[in-house]
N, C-alpha and C positions, 0 to 999 in steps of 0.2 A: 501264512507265517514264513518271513525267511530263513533256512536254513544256515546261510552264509551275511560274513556281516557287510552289511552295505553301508557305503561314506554319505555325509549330508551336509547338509552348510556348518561354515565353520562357525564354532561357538566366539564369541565377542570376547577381544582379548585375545587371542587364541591365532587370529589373523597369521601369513608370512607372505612377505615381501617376493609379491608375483614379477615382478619385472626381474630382480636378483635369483629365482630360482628358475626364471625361464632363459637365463641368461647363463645361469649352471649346467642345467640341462642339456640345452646345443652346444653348451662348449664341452662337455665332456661324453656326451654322447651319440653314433652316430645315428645316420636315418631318420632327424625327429623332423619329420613334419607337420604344416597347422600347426591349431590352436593348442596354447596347453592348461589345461581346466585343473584345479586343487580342490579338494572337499577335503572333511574328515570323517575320519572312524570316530562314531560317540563313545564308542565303550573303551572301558580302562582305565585306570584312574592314577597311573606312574609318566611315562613317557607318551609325547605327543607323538600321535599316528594320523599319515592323510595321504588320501590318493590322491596320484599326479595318475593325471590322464595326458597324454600327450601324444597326440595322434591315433594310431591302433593300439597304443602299449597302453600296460595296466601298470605302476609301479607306488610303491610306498615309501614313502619319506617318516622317516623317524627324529625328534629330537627332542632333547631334555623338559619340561614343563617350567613355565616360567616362576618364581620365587622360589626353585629349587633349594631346600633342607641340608640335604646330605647331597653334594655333588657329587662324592664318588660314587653313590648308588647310579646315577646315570652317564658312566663313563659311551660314548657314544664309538671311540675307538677301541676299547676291546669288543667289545658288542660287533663291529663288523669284522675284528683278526677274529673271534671265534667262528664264525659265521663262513671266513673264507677258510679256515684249516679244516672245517666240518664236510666242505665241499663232495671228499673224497672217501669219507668217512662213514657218513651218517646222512643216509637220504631223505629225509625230515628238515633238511634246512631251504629256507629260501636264497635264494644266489644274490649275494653283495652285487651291488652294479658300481657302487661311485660313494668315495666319503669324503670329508672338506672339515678344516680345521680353521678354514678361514672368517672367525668372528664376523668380520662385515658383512660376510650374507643373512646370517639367521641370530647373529649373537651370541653363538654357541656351534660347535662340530654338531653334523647332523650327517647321516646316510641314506643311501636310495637301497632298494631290493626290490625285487620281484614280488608279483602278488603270487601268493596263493588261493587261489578261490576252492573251496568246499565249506562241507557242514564243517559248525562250531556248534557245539553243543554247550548251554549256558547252565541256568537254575535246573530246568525240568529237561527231562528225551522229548524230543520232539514228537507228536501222536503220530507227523507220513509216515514216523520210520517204524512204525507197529512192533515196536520189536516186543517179543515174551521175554521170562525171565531169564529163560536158559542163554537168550538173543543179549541180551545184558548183560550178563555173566560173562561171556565171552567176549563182549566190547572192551570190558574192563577190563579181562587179561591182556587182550591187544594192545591195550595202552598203555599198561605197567610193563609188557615185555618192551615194549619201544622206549619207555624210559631207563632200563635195566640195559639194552642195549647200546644205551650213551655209555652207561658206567663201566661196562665192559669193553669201550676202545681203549687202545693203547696208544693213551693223547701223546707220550715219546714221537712217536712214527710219526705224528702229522704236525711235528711241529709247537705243540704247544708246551713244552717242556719248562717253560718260565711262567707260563700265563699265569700260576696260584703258586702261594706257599704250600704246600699238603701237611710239612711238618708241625702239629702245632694248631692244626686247624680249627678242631675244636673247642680249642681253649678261646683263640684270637673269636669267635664265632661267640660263643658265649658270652665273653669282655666287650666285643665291641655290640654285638645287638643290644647288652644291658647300657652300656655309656650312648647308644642312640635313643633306648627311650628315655630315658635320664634326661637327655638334652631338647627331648621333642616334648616331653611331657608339659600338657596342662593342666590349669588350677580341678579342671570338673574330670579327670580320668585317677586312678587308681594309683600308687607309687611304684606297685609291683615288687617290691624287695622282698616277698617270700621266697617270689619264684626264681624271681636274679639269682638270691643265696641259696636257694637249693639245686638248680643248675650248677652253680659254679661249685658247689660241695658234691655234685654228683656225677660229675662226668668221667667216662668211659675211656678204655683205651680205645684208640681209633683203629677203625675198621681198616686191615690191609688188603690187598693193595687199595691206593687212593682213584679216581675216577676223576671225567669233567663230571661237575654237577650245575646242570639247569637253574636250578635253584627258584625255581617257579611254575615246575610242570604240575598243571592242572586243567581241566575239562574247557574251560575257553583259551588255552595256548596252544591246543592239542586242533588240526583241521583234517576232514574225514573225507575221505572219497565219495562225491554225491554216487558213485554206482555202486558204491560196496563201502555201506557205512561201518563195516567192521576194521577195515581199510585206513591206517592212518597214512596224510601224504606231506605231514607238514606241523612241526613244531616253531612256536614262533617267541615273542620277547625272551630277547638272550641279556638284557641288562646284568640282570647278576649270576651268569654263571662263569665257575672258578674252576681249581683241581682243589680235591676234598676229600674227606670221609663220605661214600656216596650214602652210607646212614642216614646221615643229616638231609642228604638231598631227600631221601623217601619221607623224614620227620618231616619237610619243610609240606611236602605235598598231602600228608596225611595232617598237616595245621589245620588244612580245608575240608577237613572231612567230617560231614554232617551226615550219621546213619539214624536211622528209624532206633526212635530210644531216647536219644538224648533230647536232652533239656529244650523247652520250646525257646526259649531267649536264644540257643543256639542253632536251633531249627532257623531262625528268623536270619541267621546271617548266610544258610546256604547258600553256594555257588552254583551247586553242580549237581545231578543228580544223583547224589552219594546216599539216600535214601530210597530208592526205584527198589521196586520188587527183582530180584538177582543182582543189585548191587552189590558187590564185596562187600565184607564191612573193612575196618582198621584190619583185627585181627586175621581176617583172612588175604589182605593184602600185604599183611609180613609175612603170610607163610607161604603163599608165590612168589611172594620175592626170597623166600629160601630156597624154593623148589629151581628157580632160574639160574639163580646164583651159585647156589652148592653150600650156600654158609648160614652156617646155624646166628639167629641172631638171638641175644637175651638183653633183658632189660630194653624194651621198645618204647617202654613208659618213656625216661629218658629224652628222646629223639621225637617223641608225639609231645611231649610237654614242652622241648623247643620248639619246634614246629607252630607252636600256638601264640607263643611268648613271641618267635618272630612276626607272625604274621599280624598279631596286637602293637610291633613296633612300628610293619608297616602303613598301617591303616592309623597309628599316632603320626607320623610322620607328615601323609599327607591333611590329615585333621588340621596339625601344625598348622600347615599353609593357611587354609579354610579361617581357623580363629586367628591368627595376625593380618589379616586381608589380603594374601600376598596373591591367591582365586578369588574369585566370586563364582566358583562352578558348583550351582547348589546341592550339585549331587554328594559333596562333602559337608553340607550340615552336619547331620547327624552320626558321625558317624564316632563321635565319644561314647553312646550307645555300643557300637560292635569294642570299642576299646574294652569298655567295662567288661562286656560279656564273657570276650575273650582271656581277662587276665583273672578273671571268677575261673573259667574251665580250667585254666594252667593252675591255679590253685587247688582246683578237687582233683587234678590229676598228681599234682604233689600228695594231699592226703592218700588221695586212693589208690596211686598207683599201677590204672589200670589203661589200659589202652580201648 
């Protein structure tokens, strides 16, 4: 089993224009020698990802997926200003090499970066990595500190001081994720209007000060050190991260948290090993991230109930695509199944109220 994810042929459709990105390449980079070979990354299911091999270098090409929904979701130019103000910041990023706005290459602005090669850990822990519970435990806190970490720069100092609104954040976050499933929604998924109007009748005042938020950190964006798997060396897809209530960013990340307990429907959409013997659960991942932060958090319900509602939007979103035929990448059939599942949980998290 590999540890790291490895590129493979590209899927049909999916193709780019080798002669125009070998032509990009040496022109804005130096030393390329030889041949230059493109594959892809299969996993993922938002933005297109594919190694350029190009002589001894390893690098990654990113860009938007074709019949794109919501085009601001895949802005491909802040994605790389975050990326280069992080540089200095947060050593978790890959290094921007080269971006291009120029349509006639790929049809869309797309960027280069450096690979990162280590473990990604998917659905399950891997068995090489033997880890015990306590080995688990402590994985987990390493990675929520590193995401607590982002929240804690003072994006002022490096520049990014325009990049989000913060004022207002939560409100604009609520109203617009509600008006994107609105506009994605199909005839076989849910309406969702319990949970829109209990969101927008129940939000919080916003956590100060405001943070960059990732707005996607979870177990396959997170890449680990093959000599010290406890070791993160690299956080990856920056499509949507802003400046925000970093609440939301930990809501967005605990959307995907599947612990031992819940509902098998929800069991079936795990990502991550959020069920492993010494997994945190939810609630023991808000009160590390009190312990880090210094701030009491209440009403978490709140912030896990958007977290779930988002992440239902974006799994409608790309569905979208899948039933207007704008893909044929089968791995989006079914995936009005995880829509339903997900806008059921935000709804018992409306009743219940619990995290």
């Amino acid at each position: 089993m590999e540890l790291s994810d490895e590129a493979s042929d590209i899927r049909k459709g999916e193709e780019l224009p080798q002669n125009k990105i070998e032509a990009f390449i040496r022109e804005n980079m130096e030393g390329i020698a030889g041949p230059i070979v493109i594959r892809q990354f299969p996993s993922g299911h938002s933005n297109l990802t594919y190694l350029i091999l190009a002589g001894n270098r390893e690098m990654v090409l990113r860009c938007p997926p074709h019949g794109t929904k919501a085009r601001t979701a895949h802005d491909m130019g802040r994605e790389y200003r975050i990326l280069t103000a992080l540089q200095t910041a947060y050593p978790y990023c890959p290094k921007p090499l080269a971006y291009s706005e120029d349509k006639r290459i790929l049809g869309s602005p797309f960027y280069l970066m450096e690979r990162l090669k280590g473990i990604i850990i998917r659905r399950d822990l891997p068995g090489q990595l033997a880890l015990t519970p306590a080995d688990t435990t402590r994985l987990f806190e390493n990675i929520l500190k590193v995401q607590y970490q982002l929240h804690a720069i003072d994006f002022e100092k490096i520049g990014l001081e325009t990049f989000g609104k913060p004022d207002g954040y939560v409100t604009r976050q609520v109203d617009g994720w509600s008006r994107r499933y609105r506009a994605a929604r199909t005839p076989d998924v849910p309406d969702g209007k319990k949970v829109m109007d209990w969101l927008s009748d129940n939000m919080p005042q916003e956590a100060h000060p405001p943070a960059i938020l990732h707005n996607d950190f979870k177990f396959d964006n997170v890449i680990l050190d093959p000599e010290n798997p406890f070791t993160v060396i690299g956080v990856l897809d920056w499509e949507m991260a802003t400046i925000g209530d970093p609440l939301m960013d930990l809501g967005a990340t605990l959307g995907y948290w599947v612990q031992k307990g819940d509902p098998k429907e929800m069991q079936a959409l795990r990502m991550g090993p959020t069920n492993a013997p010494g997994a945190l659960t939810r609630k023991e991942m808000v009160c590390r991230y009190e312990q880090f932060s210094g701030r009491k958090i209440e009403n978490f319900n709140f912030y896990y109930c958007f977290g779930v509602f988002r992440l239902a939007t974006i799994v409608q979103q790309i569905y979208y695509r899948y039933f207007h035929g704008q893909t044929a990448d089968k791995r989006f059939k079914n995936l009005a199944f995880s829509v339903n599942t997900l806008i059921n949980t935000a709804e018992r998290i409306v009743k219940e109220g619990d995290v």
